[in-house]
C-alpha positions as CSV (number, residue, x, y, z in Angstrom):
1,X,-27.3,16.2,-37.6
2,X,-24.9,18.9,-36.4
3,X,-25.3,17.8,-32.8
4,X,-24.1,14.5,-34.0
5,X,-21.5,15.7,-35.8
6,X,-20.4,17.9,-33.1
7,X,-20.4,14.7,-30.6
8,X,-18.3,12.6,-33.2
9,X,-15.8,15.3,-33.4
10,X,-15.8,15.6,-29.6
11,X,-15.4,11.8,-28.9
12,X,-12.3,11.8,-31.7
13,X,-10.5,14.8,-29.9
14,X,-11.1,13.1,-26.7
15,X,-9.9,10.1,-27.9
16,X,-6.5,11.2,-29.5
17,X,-6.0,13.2,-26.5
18,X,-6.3,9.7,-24.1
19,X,-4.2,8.2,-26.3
20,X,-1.5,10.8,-26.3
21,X,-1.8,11.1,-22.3
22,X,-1.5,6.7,-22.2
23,X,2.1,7.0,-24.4
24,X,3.5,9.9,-22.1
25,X,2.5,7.5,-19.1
26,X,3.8,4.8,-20.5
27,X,7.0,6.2,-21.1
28,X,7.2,7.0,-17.9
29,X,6.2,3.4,-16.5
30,X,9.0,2.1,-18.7
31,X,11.1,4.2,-17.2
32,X,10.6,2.8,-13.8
33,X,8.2,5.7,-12.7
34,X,5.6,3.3,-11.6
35,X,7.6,1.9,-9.2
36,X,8.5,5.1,-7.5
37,X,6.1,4.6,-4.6
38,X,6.9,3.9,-1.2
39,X,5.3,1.6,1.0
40,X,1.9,2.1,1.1
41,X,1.9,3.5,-2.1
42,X,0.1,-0.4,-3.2
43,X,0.8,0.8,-6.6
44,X,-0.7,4.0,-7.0
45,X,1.5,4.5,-10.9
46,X,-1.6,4.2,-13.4
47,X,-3.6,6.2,-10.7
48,X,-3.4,9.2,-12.7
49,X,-4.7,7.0,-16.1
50,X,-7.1,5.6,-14.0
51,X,-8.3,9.0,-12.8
52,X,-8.4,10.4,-16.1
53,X,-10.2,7.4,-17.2
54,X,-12.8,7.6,-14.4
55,X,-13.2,11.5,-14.9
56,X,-14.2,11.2,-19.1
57,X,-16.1,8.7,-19.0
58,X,-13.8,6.0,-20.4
59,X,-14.4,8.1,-24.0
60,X,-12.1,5.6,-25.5
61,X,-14.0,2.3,-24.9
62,X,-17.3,4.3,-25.9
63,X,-15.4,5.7,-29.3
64,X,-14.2,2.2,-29.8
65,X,-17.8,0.2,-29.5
66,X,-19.6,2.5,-31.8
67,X,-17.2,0.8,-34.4
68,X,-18.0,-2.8,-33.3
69,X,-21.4,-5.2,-32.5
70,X,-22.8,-5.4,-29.5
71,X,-22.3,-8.5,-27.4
72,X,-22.9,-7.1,-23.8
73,X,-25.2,-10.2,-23.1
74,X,-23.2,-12.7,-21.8
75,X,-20.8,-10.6,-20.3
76,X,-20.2,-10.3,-16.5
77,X,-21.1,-7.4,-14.3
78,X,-17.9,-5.4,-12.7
79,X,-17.1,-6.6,-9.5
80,X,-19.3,-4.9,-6.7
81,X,-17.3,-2.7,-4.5
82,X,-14.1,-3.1,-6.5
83,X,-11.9,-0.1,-6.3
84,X,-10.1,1.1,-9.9
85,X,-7.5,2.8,-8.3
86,X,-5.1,-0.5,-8.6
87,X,-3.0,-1.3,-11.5
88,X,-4.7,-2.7,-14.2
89,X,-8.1,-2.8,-12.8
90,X,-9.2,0.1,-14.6
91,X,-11.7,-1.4,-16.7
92,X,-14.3,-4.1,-16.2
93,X,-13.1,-8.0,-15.9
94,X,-14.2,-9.9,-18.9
95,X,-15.6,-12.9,-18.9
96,X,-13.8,-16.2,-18.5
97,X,-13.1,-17.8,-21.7
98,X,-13.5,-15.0,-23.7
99,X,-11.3,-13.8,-26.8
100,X,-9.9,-10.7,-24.6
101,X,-8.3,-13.9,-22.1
102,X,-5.1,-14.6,-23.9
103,X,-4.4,-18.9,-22.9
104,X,-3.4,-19.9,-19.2
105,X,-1.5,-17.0,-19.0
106,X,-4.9,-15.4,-18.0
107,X,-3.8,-11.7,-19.2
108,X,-7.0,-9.7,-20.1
109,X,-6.7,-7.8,-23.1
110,X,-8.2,-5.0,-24.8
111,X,-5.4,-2.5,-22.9
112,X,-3.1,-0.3,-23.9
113,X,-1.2,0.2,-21.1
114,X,2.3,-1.2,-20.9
115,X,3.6,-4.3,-19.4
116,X,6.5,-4.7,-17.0
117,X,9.4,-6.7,-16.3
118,X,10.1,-9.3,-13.5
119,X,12.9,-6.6,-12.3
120,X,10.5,-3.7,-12.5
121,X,7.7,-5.8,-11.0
122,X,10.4,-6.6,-8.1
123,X,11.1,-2.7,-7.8
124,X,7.8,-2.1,-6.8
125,X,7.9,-4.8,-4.3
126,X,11.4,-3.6,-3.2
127,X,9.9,-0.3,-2.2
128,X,6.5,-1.3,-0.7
129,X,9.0,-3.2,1.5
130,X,11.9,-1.6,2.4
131,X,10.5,2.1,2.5
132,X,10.4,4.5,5.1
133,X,9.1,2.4,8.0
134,X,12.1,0.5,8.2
135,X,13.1,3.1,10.6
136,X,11.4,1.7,13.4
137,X,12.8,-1.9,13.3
138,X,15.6,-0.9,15.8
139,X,12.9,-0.1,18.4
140,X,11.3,-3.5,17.5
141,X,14.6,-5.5,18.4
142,X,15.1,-3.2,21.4
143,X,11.9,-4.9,23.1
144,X,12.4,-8.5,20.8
145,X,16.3,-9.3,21.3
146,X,17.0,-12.2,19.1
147,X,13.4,-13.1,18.5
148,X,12.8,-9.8,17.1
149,X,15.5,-10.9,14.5
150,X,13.6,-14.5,14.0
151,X,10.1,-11.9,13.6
152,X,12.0,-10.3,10.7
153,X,13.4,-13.2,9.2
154,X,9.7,-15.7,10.0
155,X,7.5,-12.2,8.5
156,X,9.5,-12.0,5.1
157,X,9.2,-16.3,4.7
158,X,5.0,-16.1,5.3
159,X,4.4,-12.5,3.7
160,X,6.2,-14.2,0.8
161,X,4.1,-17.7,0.8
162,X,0.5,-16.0,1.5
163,X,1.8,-13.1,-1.7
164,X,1.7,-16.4,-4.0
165,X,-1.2,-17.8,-2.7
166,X,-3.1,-14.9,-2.9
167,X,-2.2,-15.0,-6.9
168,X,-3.3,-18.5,-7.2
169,X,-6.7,-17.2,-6.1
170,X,-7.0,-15.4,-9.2
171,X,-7.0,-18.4,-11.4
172,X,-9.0,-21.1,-12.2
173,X,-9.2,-24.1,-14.8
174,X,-11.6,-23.9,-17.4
175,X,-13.2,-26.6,-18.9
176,X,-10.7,-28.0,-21.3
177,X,-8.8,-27.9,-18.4
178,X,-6.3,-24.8,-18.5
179,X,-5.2,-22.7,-15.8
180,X,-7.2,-18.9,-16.5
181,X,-6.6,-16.0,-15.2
182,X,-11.0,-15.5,-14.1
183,X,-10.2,-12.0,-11.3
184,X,-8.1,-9.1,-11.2
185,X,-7.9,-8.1,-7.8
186,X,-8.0,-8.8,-4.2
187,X,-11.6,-7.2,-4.0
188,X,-12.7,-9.4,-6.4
189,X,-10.9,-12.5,-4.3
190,X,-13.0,-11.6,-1.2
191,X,-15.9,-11.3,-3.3
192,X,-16.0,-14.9,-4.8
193,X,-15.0,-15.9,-1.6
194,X,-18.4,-15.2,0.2
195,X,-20.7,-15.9,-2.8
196,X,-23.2,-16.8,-3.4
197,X,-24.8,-15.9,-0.3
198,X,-23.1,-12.9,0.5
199,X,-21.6,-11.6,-3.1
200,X,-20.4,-8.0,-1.6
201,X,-19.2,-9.0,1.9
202,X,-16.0,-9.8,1.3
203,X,-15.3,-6.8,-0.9
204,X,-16.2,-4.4,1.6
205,X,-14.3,-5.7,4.2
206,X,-11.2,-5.9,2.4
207,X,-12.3,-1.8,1.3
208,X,-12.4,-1.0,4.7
209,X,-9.0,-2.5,5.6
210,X,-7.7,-1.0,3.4
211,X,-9.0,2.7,4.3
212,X,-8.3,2.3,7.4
213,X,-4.3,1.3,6.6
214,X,-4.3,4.3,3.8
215,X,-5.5,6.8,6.5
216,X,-3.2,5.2,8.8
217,X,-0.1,5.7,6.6
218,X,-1.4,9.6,5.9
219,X,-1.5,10.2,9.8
220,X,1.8,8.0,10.6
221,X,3.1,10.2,7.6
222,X,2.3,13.9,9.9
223,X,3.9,11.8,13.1
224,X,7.2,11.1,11.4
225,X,7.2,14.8,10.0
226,X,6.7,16.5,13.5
227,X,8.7,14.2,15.1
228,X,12.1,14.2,12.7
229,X,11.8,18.3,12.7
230,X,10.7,18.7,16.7
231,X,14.3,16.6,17.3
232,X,16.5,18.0,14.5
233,X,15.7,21.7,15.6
234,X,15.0,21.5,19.4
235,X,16.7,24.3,20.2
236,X,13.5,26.3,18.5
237,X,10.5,27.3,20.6
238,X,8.1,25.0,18.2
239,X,6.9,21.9,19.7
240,X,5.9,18.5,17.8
241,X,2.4,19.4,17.9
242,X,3.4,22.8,16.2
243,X,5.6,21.0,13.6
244,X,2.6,18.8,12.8
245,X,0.5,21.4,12.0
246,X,2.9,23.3,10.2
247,X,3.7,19.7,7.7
248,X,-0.5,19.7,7.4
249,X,-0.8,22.8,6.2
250,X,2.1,21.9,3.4
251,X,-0.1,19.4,2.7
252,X,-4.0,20.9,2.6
253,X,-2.9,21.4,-0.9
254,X,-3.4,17.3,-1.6
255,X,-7.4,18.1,-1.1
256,X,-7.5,19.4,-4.6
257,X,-5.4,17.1,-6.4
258,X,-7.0,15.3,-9.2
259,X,-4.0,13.0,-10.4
260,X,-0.5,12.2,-9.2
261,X,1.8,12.5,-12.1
262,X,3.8,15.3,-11.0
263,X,4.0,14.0,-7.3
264,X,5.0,10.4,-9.0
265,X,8.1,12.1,-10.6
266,X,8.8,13.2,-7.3
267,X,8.5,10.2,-5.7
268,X,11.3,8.0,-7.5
269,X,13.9,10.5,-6.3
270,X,12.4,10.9,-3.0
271,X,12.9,6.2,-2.9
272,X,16.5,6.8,-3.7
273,X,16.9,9.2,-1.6
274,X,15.9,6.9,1.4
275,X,18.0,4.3,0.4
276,X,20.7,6.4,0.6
277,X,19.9,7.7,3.8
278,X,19.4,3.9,5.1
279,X,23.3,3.5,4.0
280,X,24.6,6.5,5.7
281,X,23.0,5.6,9.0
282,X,24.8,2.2,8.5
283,X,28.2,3.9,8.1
284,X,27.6,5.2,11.0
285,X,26.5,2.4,12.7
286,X,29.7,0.4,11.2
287,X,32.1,3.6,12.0
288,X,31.0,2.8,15.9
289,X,31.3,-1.1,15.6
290,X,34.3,-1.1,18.1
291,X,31.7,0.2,20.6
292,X,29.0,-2.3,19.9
293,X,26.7,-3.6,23.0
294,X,26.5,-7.4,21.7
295,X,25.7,-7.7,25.4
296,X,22.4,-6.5,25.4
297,X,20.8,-8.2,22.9
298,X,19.6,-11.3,24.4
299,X,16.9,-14.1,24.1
300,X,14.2,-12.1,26.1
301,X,11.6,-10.6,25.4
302,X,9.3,-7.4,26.4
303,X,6.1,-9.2,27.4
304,X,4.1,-5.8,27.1
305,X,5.5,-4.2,24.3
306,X,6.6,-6.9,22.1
307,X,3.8,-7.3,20.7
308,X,4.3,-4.2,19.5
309,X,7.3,-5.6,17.8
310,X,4.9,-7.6,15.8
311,X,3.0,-5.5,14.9
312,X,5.9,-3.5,13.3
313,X,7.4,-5.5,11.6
314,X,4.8,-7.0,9.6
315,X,3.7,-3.7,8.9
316,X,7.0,-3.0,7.2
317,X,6.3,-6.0,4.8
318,X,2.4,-5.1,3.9
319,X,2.5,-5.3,-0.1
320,X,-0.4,-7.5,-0.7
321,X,-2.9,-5.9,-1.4
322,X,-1.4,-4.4,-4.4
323,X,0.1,-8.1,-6.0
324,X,-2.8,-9.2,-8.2
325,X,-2.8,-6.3,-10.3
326,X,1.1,-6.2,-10.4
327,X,1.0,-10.0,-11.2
328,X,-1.5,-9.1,-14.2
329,X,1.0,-6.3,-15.8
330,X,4.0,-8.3,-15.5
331,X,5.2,-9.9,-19.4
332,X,5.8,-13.1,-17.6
333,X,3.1,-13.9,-14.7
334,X,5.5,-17.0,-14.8
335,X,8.0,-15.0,-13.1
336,X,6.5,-13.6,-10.5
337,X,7.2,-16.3,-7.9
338,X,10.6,-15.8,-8.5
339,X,10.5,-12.5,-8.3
340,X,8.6,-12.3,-4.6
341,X,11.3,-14.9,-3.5
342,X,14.2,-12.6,-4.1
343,X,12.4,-9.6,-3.5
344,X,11.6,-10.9,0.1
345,X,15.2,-12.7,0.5
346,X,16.8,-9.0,-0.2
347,X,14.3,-7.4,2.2
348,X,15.0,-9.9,4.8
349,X,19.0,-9.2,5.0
350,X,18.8,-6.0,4.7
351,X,16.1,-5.2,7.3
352,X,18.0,-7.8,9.5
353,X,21.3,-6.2,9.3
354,X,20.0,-3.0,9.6
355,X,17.8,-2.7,12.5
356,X,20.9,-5.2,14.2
357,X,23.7,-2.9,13.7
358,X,21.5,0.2,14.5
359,X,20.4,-1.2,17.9
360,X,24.0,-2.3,18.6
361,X,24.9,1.0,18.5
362,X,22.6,2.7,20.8
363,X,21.3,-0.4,22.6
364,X,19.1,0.9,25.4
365,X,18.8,4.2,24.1
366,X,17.3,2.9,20.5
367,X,14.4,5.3,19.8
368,X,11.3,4.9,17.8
369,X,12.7,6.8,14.6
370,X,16.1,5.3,14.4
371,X,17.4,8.8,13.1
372,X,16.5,10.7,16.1
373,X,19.5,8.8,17.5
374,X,22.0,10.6,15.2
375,X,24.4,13.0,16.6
376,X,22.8,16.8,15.9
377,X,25.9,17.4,12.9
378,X,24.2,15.5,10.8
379,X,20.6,14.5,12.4
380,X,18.9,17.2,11.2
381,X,20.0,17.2,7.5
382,X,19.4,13.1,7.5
383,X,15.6,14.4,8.9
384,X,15.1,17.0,6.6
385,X,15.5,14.5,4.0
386,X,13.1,12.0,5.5
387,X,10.6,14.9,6.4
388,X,10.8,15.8,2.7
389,X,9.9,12.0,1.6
390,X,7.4,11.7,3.8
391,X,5.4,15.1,2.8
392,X,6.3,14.1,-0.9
393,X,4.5,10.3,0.0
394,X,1.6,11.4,2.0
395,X,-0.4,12.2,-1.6
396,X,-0.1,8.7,-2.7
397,X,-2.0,7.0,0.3
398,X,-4.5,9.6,0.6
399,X,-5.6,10.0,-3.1
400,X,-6.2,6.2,-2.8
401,X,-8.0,6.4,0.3
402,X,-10.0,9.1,-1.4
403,X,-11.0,7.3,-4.4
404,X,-11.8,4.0,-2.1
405,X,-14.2,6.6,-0.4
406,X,-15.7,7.8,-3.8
407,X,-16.2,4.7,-5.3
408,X,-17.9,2.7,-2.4
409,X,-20.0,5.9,-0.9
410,X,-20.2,8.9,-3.1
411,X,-20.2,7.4,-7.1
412,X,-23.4,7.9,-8.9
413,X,-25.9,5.1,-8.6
414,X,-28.6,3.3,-7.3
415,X,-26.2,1.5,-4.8
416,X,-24.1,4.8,-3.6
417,X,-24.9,5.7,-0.3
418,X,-24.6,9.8,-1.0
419,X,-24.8,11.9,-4.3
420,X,-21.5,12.2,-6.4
421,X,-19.0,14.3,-5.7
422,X,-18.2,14.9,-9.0
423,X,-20.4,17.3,-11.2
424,X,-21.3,16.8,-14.5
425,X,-18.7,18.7,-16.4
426,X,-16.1,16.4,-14.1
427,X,-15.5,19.3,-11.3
428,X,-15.4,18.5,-7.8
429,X,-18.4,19.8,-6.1
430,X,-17.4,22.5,-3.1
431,X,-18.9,19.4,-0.5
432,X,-16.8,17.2,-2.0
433,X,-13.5,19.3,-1.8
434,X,-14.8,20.0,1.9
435,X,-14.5,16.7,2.3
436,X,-11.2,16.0,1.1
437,X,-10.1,19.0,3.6
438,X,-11.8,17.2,6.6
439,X,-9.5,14.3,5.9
440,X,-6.5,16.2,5.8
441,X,-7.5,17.6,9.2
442,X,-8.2,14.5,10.6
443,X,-4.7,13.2,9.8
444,X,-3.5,16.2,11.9
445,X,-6.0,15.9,14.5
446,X,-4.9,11.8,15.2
447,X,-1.4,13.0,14.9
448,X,-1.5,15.5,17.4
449,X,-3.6,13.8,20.2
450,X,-1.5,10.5,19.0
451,X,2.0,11.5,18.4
452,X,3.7,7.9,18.8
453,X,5.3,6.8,15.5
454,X,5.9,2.5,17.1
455,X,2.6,2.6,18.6
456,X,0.3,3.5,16.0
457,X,2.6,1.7,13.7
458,X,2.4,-1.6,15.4
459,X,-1.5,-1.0,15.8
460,X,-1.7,-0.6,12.0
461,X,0.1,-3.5,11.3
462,X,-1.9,-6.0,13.8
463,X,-5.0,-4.8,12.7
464,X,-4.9,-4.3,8.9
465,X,-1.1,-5.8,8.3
466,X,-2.0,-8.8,9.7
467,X,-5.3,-9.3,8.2
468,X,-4.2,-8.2,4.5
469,X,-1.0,-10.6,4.9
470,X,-1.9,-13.1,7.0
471,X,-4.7,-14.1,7.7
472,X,-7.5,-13.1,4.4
473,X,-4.7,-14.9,1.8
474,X,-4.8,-18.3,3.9
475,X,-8.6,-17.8,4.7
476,X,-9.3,-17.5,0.2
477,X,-6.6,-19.7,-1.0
478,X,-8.4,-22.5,1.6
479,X,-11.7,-21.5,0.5
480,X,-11.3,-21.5,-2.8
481,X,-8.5,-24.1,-3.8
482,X,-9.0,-26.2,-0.9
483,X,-9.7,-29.8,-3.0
484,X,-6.9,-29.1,-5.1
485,X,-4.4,-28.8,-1.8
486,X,-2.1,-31.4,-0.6
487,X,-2.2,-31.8,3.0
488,X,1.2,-29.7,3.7
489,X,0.1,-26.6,1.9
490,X,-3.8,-27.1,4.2
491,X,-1.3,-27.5,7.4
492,X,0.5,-24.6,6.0
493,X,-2.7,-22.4,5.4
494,X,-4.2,-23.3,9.0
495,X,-1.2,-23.0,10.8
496,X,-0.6,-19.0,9.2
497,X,-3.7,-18.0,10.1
498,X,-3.9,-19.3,14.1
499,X,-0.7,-17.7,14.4
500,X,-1.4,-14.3,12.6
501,X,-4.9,-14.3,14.5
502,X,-2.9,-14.7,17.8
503,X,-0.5,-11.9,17.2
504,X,-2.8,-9.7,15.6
505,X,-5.1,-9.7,18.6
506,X,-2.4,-9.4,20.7
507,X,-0.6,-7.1,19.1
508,X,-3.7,-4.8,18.7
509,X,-4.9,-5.4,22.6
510,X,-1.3,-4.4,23.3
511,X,-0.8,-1.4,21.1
512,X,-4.3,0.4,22.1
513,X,-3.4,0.1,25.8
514,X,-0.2,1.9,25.0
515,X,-1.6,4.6,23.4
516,X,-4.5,5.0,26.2
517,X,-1.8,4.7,28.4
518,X,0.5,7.5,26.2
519,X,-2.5,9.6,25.9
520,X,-3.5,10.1,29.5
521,X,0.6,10.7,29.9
522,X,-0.2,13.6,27.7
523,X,-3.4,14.8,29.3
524,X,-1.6,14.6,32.7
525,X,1.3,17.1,31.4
């Protein structure tokens, strides 16, 4: 009887104490401190929650059912190989038609956490979209011309159409014949996608995309650090490699995180930051308009490195694989096709206009971080900056990839693949924080034997980009919805993914030769 009593009181303090963390991070997502992600951030804000969550042993939802009758029968499994790192995913899916599935509005219930607004939904997009790797969309007009301008402009108009699609994947109509909300995430689209045969397939494909872009980001996140520093301060005996190391050992620290909330304060000033860094380097650009090179840009293109081009620029507009559980926070899901259409028009001009005026500027002499171009007065505190976002972002995309790696490998169960790293007082084991440090090391290891911010970009973005944004949203929305399509929106569907197949491969073919090519360069010197 005491033990009981003991576990009652236990449950209640751990309860109160959820509840108490859930309104402090709430306050902060009303605040706008979910949004304060970058790029591939794919909306890491209730990661901390999440974590916590994951960590307990959702106490709360165990506290709350002792209280209530059991009615597990009919329910439905969690999604194999879904990752909870994603907004709103941290609990399992309930059933369709159920009294937790609020109308055709599809929201699930049963949550605490708070809803956002069309505009704060549209800040998220705003930053997954115009972050840091705009930078390199001067180098992609400098082998494009025009067409690179068209890429930009043709990249915003599908990622924008497949973004919608991708949400119509998560509804259904049930049998009175509304419209309900029946998955919560991308995982879970790939999933139903490739049942009944093959019920896990497409989960684990889209989990390994997605690793391998998170990583990506971390290691293109140590490139852009020992790059900006190497040119800001050349005048020191340190070379890129050294800088690189020297940004990784800042960041060893990451291995033992166990939730973000401090870095996510960070974060939102680190976004505005960026954006006004993005205007002064326009100033700049506009101060030198009288001595713009209109000449040079021209309707050609760089038949071996503009697929590159590609490559990077629809990297700069990967956000998809983070929509369906914005879409299922959002107080109006009505709104959110209004909101990607704005959100995508903005990103369009201003990534237009900006990698434009910037390769005006320095025409032929455009560099793969447009910043490097600066004159040395005020290049190296515009990279300083930059260098401080970039160390301040590299958590975000590696805790993810982390807790991708935990939950399809390491998490307890019949169906993990190695024990958990996690003991059962909630430590990390010392293997599992080993592990942690041997990702960090390989960030720095690809970074110094591939230091080439456009070429590992544009790779990233025709292997993963293309397939998260292109090609998977066209290949599910035809699979799934494909009787209810009219023949434009089929012609539409087809047509996106022969073209994003033919650039991705292309792109990718082209991009590894460059760095095979780069990397005997190296070995040579």
């Amino acid at each position: 009887m005491a033990t009981l009593l003991r576990s009652k009181l236990s449950n209640v303090a751990t309860s109160v104490s959820n509840k108490s963390q859930a309104k402090v991070s709430g306050m902060f997502a009303r605040m706008g401190f979910q949004a304060a992600t970058d790029e591939e951030a794919v909306g890491f804000a209730h990661c901390d929650d999440l974590d916590f969550e994951h960590r307990q042993g959702l106490q709360m939802d165990i506290l709350k059912a002792e209280g209530e009758p059991c009615g597990d029968e009919g329910t439905e499994p969690p999604v194999e190989g879904d990752i909870h790192y994603q907004r709103g995913s941290g609990a399992p899916l309930p059933p369709s038609g159920s009294k937790d599935q609020v109308g055709a509005g599809g929201e699930f219930g049963g949550h605490d956490k708070p809803k956002i607004t069309a505009w704060e939904a549209g800040w998220n997009v705003t930053n997954a979209i115009q972050g840091m790797f705009v930078l390199g969309l001067p180098y992609a007009i400098l082998h494009g011309g025009y067409l690179g301008l068209f890429l930009i402009i043709f990249a915003a108009v599908v990622c924008c159409y497949t973004g919608k699609i991708l949400i119509a994947c998560l509804y259904e109509e049930n049998e009175d014949g509304e419209v309900v909300r029946v998955r919560d995430s991308y995982v879970a689209i790939a999933n139903a996608c490739c049942a009944p045969r093959f019920p896990t397939l497409g989960g684990r494909v889209v989990n390994v995309a997605q690793i391998i872009e998170l990583v990506m980001t971390c290691i293109l996140y140590v490139v852009v650090s020992g790059n900006l520093m190497y040119n800001s301060f050349p005048g020191l005996p340190v070379s890129q490699k050294s800088w690189s190391i020297i940004a990784t050992a800042v960041l060893l620290p990451c291995a033992f995180l166990k939730n973000l909330k401090a870095v996510s304060k960070f974060s939102l000033l680190c976004t505005l930051a960026h954006f006004v860094i993005n205007i002064l380097v326009i100033a700049y650009c506009l101060s030198r308009a009288r001595d713009w090179a209109w000449e040079k840009v021209k309707f050609y293109i760089d038949v071996k490195k503009f697929p590159i081009s590609i490559g990077i620029i629809v990297f700069s507009y990967t956000s998809q694989i983070f929509l369906p559980s914005l879409e299922g926070n959002m107080q109006q899901p009505s709104e959110f096709h209004c909101m990607m259409n704005w959100t995508h028009i903005a990103a369009c001009v201003l990534k237009g206009l900006f990698a434009l005026v910037a390769y005006l500027t320095w025409a032929d002499e455009t560099k793969e971080v447009i910043t490097d171009n600066l004159p040395g007065s005020i290049r190296a505190v515009v990279n300083i900056f930059l260098v401080a976002k970039a160390l301040l972002s590299y958590p975000l995309p590696f805790f993810a990839a982390v807790e991708v790696l935990e939950k399809s490998l390491f998490q307890e169960g019949s169906r993990a693949f190695f024990p958990a790293c996690y003991g059962g007082d909630g430590r990390l084991k010392s293997w599992g924080l080993t592990l942690r440090c041997a990702l960090v090391v390989f960030t720095l290891l690809m970074a110094i034997y591939v230091p080439h911010f456009a070429l590992l970009m544009g790779l990233t973005g025709s292997l993963t980009g293309a397939g998260l944004c292109f090609l998977l949203p066209s290949l599910f929305h035809l699979r799934l919805l494909w009787r209810k399509l009219l023949w434009h929106q089929v012609f539409f569907d087809v047509a996106i993914f022969v073209i994003g197949g033919i650039c991705s491969v292309s792109g990718f073919v082209h991009s590894l030769e460059g760095l095979i090519e780069a990397y005997r360069t190296n070995a040579e010197d």
